[in-house]
DRENKE-144163 format. One record per atom (N, C-alpha, C, O): x, y, z; residue in three letters. Coordinates in steps of 0.02 Angstrom, whole numbers, plus 50000, padded with zeros to 5 digits. Each point is the difference from the previous one (the first is absolute). Example, Ala and Ser with C-alpha at 12.3 -4.5 7.8 and 13.67 -1.06 7.14 Angstrom:
REM DRENKE-144163
506604971650390ALA499555005950000ALA500455006050000ALA500524999950033ALA499305005449931SER500425005950003SER499615005550037SER500255005550008SER
This chain:
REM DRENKE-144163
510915291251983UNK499904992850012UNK499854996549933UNK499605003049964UNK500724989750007UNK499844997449972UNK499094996449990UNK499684996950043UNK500185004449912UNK499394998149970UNK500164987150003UNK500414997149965UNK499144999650082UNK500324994350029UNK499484995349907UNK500004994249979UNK499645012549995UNK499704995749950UNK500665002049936UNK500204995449965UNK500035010750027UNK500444999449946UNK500434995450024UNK499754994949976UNK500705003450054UNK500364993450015UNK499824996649986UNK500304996949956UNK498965000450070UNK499894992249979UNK499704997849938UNK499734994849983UNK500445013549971UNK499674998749920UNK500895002049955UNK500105000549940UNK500335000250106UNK500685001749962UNK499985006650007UNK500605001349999UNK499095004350010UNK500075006349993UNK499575002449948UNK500025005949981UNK499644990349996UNK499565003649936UNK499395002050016UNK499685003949964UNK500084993650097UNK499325001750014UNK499394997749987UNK499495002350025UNK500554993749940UNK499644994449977UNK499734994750039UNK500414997050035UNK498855000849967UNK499904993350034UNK500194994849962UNK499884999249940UNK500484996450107UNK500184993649951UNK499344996749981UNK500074996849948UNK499395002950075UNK499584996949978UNK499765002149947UNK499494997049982UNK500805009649966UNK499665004749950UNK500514995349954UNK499764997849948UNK500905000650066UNK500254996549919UNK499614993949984UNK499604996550032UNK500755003349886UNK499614996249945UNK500164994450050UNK500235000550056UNK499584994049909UNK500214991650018UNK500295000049923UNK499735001049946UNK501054997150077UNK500354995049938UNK499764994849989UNK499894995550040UNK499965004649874UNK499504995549981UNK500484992649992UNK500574998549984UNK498864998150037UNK500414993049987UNK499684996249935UNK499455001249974UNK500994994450009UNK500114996349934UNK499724990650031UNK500214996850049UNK499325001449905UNK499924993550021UNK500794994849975UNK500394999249953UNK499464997950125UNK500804995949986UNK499434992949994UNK499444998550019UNK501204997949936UNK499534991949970UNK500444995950071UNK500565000750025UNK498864994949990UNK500114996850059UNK500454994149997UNK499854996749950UNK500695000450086UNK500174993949975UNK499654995549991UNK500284996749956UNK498994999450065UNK499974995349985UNK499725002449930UNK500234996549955UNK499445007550028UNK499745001349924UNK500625000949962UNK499984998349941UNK500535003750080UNK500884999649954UNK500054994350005UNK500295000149945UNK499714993750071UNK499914993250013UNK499514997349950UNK500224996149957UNK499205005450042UNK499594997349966UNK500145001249902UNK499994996249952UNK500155012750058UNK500165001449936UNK500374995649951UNK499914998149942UNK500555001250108UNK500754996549971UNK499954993450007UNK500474996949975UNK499054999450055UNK500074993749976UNK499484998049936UNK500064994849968UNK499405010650020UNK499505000549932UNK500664998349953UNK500184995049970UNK500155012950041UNK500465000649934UNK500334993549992UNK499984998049942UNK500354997650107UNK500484996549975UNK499554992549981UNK500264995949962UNK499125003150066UNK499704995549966UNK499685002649928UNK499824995149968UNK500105008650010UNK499754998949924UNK500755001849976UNK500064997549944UNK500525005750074UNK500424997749947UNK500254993450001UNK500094996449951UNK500025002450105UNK499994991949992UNK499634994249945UNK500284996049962UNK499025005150048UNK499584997949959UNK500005000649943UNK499784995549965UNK500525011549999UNK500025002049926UNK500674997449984UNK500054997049946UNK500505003750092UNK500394997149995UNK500044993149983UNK500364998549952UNK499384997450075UNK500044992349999UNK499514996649945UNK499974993949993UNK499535012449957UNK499644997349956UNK500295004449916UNK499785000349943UNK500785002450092UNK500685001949942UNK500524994850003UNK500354998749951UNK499704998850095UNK500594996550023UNK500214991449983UNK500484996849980UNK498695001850045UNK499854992650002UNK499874996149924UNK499705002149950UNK500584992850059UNK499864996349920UNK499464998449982UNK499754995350031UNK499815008449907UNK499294994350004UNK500074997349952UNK500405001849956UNK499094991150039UNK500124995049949UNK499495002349965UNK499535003350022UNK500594994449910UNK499355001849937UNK499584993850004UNK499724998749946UNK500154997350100UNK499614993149964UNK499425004150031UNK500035004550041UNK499454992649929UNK499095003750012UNK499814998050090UNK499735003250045UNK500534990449951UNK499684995450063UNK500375005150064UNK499655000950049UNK501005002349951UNK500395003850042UNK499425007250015UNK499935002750054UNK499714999449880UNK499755006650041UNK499564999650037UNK499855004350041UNK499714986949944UNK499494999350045UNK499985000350061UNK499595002750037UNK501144992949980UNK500214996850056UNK500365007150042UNK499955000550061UNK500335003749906UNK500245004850017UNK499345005050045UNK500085002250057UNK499314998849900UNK499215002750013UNK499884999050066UNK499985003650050UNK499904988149934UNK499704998550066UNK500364999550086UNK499745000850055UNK500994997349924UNK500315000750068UNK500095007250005UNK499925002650055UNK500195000149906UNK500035009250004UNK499355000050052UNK500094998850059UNK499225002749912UNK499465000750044UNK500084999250068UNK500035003950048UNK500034986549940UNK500194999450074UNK500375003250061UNK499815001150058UNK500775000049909UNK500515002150045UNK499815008250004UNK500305002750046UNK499375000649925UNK499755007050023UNK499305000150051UNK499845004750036UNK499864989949957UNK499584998350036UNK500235000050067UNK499805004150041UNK500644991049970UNK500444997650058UNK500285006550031UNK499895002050057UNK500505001149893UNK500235005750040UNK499395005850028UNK499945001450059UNK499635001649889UNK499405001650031UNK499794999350067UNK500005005150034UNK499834989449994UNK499794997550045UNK500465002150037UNK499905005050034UNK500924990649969UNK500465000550051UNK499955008650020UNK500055001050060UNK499875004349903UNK500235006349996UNK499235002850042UNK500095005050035UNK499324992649965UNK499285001750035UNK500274998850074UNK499995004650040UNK500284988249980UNK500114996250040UNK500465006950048UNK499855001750058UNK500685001149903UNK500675000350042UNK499705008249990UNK500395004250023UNK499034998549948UNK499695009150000UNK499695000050074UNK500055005050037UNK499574987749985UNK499505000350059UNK500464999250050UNK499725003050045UNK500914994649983UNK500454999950045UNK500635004649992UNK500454999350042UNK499635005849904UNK500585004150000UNK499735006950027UNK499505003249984UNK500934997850055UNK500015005750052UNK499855007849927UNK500085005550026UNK499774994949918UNK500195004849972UNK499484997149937UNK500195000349942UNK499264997450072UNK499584998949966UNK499875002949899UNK499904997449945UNK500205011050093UNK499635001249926UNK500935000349962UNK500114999249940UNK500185001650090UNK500644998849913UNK500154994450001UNK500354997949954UNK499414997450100UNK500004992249969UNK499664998549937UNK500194997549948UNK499165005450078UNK499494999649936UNK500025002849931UNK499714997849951UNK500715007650056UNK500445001649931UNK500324997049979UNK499864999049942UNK500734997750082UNK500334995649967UNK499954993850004UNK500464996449982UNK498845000750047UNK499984993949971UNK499375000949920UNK499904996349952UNK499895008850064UNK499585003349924UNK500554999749936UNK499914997249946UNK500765007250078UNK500285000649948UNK500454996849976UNK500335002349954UNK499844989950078UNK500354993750000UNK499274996149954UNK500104996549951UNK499365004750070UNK499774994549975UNK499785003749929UNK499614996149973UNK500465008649992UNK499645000849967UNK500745000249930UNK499984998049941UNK500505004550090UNK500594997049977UNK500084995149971UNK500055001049939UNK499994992650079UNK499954994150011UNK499354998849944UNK500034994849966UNK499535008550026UNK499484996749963UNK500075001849950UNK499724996349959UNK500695010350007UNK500195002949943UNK500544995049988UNK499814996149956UNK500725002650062UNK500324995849987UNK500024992849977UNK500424997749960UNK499164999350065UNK499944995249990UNK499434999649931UNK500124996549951UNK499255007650054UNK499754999649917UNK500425003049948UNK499844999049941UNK500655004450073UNK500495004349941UNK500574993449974UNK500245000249943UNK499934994750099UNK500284994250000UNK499744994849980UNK500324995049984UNK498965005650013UNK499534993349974UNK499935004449922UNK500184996449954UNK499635009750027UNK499995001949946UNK500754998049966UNK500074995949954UNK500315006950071UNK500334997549956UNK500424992149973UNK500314998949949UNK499564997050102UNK499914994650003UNK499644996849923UNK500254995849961UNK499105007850034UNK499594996949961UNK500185003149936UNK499964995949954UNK500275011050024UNK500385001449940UNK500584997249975UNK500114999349940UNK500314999050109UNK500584996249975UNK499674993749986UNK500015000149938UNK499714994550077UNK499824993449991UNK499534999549919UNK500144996749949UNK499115009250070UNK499655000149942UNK500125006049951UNK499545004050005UNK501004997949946UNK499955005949976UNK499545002649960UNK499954997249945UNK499535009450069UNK499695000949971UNK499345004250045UNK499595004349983UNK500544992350077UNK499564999050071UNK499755007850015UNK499525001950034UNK501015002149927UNK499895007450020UNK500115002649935UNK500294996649957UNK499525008650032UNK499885004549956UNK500765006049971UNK500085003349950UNK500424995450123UNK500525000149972UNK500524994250045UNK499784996750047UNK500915002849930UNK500574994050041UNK500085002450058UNK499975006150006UNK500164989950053UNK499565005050078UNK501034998450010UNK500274994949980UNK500005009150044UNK500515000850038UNK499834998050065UNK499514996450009UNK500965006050055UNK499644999350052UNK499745008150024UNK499545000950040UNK500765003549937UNK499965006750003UNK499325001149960UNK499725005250016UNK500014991549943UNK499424999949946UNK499184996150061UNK499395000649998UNK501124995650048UNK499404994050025UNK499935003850068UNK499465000550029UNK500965001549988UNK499815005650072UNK499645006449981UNK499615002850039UNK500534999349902UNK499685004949983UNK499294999149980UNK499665004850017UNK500034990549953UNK499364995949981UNK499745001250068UNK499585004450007UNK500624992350044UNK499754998050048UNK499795004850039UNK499474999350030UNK500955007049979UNK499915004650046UNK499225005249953UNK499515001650034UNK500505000049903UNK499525001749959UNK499374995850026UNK499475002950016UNK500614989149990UNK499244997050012UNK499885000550060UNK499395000050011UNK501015000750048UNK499825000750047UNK499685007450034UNK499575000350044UNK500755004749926UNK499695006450005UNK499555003649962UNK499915006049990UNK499764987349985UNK499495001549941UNK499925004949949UNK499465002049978UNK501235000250003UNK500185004549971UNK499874996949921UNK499435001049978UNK500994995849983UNK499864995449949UNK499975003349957UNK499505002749976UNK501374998049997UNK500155005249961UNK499814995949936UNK499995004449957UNK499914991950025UNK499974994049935UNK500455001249954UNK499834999149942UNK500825003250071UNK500654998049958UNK500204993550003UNK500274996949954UNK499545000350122UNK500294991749980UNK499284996550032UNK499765000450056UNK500034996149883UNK499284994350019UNK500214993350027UNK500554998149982UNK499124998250057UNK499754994849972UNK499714994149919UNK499544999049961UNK500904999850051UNK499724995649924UNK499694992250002UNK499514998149969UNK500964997450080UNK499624993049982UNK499575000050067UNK499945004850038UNK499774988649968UNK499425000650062UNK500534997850061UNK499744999950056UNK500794998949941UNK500284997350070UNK500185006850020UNK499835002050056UNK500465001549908UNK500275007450010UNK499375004450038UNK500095003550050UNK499154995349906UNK499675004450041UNK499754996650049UNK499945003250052UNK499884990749949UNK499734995650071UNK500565002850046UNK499775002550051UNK501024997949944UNK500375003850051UNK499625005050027UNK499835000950059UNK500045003349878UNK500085007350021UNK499295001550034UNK500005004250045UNK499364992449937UNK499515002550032UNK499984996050076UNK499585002450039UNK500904990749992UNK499954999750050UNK500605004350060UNK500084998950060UNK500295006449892UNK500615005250027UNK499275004150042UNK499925001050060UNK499625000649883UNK499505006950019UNK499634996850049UNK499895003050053UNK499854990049936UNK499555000350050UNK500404997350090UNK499664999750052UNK500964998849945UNK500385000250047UNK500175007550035UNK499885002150057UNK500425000549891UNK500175007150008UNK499325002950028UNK500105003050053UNK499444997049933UNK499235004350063UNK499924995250053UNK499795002450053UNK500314991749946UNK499944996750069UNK500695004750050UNK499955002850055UNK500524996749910UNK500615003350046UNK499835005750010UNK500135000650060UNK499575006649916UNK499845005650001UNK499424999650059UNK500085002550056UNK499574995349930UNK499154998850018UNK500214995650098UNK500085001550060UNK499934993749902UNK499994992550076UNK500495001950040UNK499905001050060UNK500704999649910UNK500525001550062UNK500015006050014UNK499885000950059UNK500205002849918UNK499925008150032UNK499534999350066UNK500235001250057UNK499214997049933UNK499744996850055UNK500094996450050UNK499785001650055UNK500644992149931UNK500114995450046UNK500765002950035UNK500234997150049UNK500075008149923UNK500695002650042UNK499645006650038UNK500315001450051UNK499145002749935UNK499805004450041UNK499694995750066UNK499995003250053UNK499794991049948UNK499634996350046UNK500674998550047UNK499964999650061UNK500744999549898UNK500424996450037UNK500215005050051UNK500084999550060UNK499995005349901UNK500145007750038UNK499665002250054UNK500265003550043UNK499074994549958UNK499615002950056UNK500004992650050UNK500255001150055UNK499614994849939UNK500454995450041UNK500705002150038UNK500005001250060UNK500624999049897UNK500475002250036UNK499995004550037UNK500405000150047UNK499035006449943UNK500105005250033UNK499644999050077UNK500215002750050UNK499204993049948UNK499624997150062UNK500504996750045UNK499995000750061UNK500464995449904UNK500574995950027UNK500405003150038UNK500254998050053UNK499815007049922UNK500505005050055UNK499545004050053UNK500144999850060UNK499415003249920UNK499495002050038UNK500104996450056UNK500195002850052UNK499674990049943UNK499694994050059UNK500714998250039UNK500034997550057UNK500445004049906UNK500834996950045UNK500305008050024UNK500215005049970UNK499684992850110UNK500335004350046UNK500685000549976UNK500354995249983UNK499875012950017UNK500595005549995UNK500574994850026UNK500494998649965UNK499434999250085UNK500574995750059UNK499954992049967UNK500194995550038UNK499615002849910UNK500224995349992UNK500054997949910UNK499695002549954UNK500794992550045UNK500494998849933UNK499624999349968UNK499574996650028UNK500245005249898UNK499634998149960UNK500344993949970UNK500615000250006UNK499174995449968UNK500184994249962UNK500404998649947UNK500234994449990UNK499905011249967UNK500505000949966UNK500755004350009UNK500455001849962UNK499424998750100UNK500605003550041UNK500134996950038UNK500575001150019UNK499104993550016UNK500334996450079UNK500484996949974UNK500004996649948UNK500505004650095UNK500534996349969UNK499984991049996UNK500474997049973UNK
């Protein structure tokens, strides 16, 4: 007579419950393949368009350039807190509105630097390219501060010490205020029943 357990192990005799488990591999989820890929295509966008775009050398342009810059990262900031506490997918919202906004803030002081070298020459310690003024910028912001390229006149460093003290409000304040947004969103879903549309899905 057949053995009814070698059959139901193939003939080897073996309990199936004795093999390994084939190991599995973490698969990246679409909405985080979603999220990834729209990071990536907003900062090349952004680096793109501060290679791309014409700036003028007059002094009064980097001001004006400064302050609506601020603004409009401000603006987006907010819009991006706003749309972390109602998106179904909270924490890679919160990544990429971190890594849009912080984008965006390198850019725009690497564009006011060099703004202010072309207008005042001298302003820096060497002639800022724009490859020279992104590079400045990313050094002051990671408080790294290699001092190959200084500051020289006072508009140059009045820039640069309100880059630093912006740059720890962004590190410091918002890191904060997007973890708050996050735990919000996550209550948000908590509180909205399985069976019904969330708000950024109802059609």
């Amino acid at each position: 007579m057949s053995d009814p357990n070698a059959a139901r192990t193939g003939g080897t005799g073996k309990d199936p419950d004795t093999r390994r488990p084939r190991p599995r591999f973490p698969t990246l989820s679409w909405p985080a393949a979603v999220a990834a890929a729209r990071t990536v295509l907003i900062t090349v966008a952004l680096v793109t368009a501060y290679y791309v775009l014409p700036l003028d050398e007059r002094d009064t342009t980097a001001s004006f350039l400064l302050v609506v810059g601020l603004l409009v990262t401000l603006l987006v900031f907010l819009w991006e807190v706003r749309a972390i506490a109602r998106s179904p997918h909270p924490r890679m919202r919160a990544v990429e509105a971190l890594s849009a906004t912080v984008v965006l803030f390198l850019v725009l002081f690497a564009g006011t630097y060099y703004l202010i070298d072309s207008s005042t020459p001298g302003s820096f310690t060497e002639e800022m390219t724009r490859t020279d003024a992104l590079y400045f910028t990313l050094a002051t912001f990671s408080t790294v501060g290699f001092g190959d390229i200084t500051a020289s006149s006072e508009t140059a460093r009045v820039v640069t010490m309100l880059q630093m003290v912006v740059g720890l409000l962004l590190v410091g304040v918002a890191a904060r205020v997007l973890a708050s947004a996050v735990e919000t969103g996550l209550r948000r879903q908590a509180h909205t029943p399985s069976d019904a549309p969330r708000p950024d899905t109802a059609p």
